[in-house]
C-alpha positions as CSV (number, residue, x, y, z in Angstrom):
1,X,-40.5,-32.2,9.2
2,X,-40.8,-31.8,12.8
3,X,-43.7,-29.7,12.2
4,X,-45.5,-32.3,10.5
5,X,-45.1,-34.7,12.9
6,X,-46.3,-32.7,15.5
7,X,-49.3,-31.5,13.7
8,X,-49.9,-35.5,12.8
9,X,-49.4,-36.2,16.3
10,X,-51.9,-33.8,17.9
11,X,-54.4,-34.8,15.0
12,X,-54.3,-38.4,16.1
13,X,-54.8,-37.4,19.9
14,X,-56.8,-35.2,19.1
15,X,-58.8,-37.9,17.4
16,X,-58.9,-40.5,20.0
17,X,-59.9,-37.5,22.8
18,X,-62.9,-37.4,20.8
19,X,-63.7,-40.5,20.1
20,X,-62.9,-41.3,24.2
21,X,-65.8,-38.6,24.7
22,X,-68.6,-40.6,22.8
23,X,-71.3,-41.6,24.8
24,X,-70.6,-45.4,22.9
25,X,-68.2,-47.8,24.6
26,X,-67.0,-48.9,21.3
27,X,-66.1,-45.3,20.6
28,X,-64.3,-44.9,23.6
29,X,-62.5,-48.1,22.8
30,X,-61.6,-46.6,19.9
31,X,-60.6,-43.0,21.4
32,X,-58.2,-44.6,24.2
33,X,-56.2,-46.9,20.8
34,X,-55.7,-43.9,19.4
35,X,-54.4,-41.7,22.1
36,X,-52.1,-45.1,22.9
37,X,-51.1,-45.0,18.9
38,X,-49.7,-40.9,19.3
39,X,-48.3,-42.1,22.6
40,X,-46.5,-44.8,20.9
41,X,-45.8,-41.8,18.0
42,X,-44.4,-39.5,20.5
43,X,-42.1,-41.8,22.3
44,X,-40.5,-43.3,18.7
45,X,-40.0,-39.9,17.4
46,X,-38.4,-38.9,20.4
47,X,-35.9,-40.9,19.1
48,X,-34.3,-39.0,16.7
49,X,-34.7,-41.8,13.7
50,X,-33.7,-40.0,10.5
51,X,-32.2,-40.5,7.2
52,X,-28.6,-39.0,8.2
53,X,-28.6,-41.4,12.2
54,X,-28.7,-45.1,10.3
55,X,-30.6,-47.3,13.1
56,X,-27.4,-49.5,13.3
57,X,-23.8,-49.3,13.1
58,X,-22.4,-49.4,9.3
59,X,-18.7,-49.2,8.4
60,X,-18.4,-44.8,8.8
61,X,-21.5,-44.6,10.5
62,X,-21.3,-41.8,13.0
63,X,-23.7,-42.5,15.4
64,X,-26.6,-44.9,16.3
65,X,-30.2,-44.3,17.2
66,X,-31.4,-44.6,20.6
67,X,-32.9,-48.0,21.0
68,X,-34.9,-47.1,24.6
69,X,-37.8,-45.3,22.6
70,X,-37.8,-47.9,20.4
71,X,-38.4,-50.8,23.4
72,X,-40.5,-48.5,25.3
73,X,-42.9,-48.1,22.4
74,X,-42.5,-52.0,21.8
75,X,-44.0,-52.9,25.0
76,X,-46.3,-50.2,24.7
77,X,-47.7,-52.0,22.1
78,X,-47.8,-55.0,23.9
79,X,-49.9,-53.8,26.9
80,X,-51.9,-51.8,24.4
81,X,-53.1,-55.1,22.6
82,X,-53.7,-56.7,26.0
83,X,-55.7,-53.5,27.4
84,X,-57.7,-53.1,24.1
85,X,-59.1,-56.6,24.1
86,X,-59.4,-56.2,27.8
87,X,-61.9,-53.2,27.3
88,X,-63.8,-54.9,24.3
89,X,-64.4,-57.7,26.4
90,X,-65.7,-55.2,29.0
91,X,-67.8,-53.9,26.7
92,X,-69.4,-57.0,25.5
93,X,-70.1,-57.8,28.6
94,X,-72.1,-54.4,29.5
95,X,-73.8,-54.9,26.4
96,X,-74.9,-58.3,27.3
97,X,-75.8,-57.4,31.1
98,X,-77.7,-54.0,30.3
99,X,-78.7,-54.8,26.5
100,X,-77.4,-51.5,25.5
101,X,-74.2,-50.2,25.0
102,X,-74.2,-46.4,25.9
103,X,-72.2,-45.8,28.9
104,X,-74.1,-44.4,31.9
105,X,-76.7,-46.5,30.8
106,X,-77.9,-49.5,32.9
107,X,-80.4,-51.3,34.8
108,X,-82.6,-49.3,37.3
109,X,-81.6,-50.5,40.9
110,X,-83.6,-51.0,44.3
111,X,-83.5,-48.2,46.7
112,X,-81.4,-48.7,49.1
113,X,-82.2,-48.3,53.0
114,X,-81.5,-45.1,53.2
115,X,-82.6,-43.7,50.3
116,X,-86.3,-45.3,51.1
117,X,-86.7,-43.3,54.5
118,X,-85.9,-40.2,52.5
């Protein structure tokens, strides 16, 4: 089982490292949510949630799971959401200010100073 999740894991980052390496800013929008998403992945399944550790205490329960993955991974979601929409909104705005959205891609500037006595 741990194998699988590891291999699942590594897909997903594997995944959003791609997707983060598109020359599209919706791409990398996409590549950076799903490197957050294996983050997140990582982090819960650090916490040793499985079928014989119930996640709370029952009558003859021998242990509990370790809620600190679980809240980190809760607000990782939370600043996720807030940095996604923070980035498509960054990306809208490129679009709208250099009409295309390829990163790199922009509006020739002037020459500055020194570069005209070159």
């Amino acid at each position: 089982m741990a194998v699988v999740l590891s291999l699942a894991i590594g897909l997903i980052m594997a995944g959003g490292v791609w997707l983060a390496l598109r020359p599209r800013s919706f791409s990398v929008v996409l590549g950076l949510t799903l490197m957050s998403y294996a983050v997140n992945l990582l982090i819960l399944v650090s916490g040793r949630v499985d079928r014989v550790m119930p996640p709370l205490a029952l009558p003859g329960a021998t242990g509990l799971a370790d809620p600190l993955p679980q809240a980190l991974v809760l607000t990782a979601i939370v600043i996720g959401f807030g940095m996604t929409a923070f980035l498509i909104a960054l990306a809208l705005k490129a679009l709208a200010v250099n009409r295309s959205d390829k990163l790199g891609e922009g509006r020739p500037t002037e020459p500055t100073p020194t570069q005209a006595d070159d």
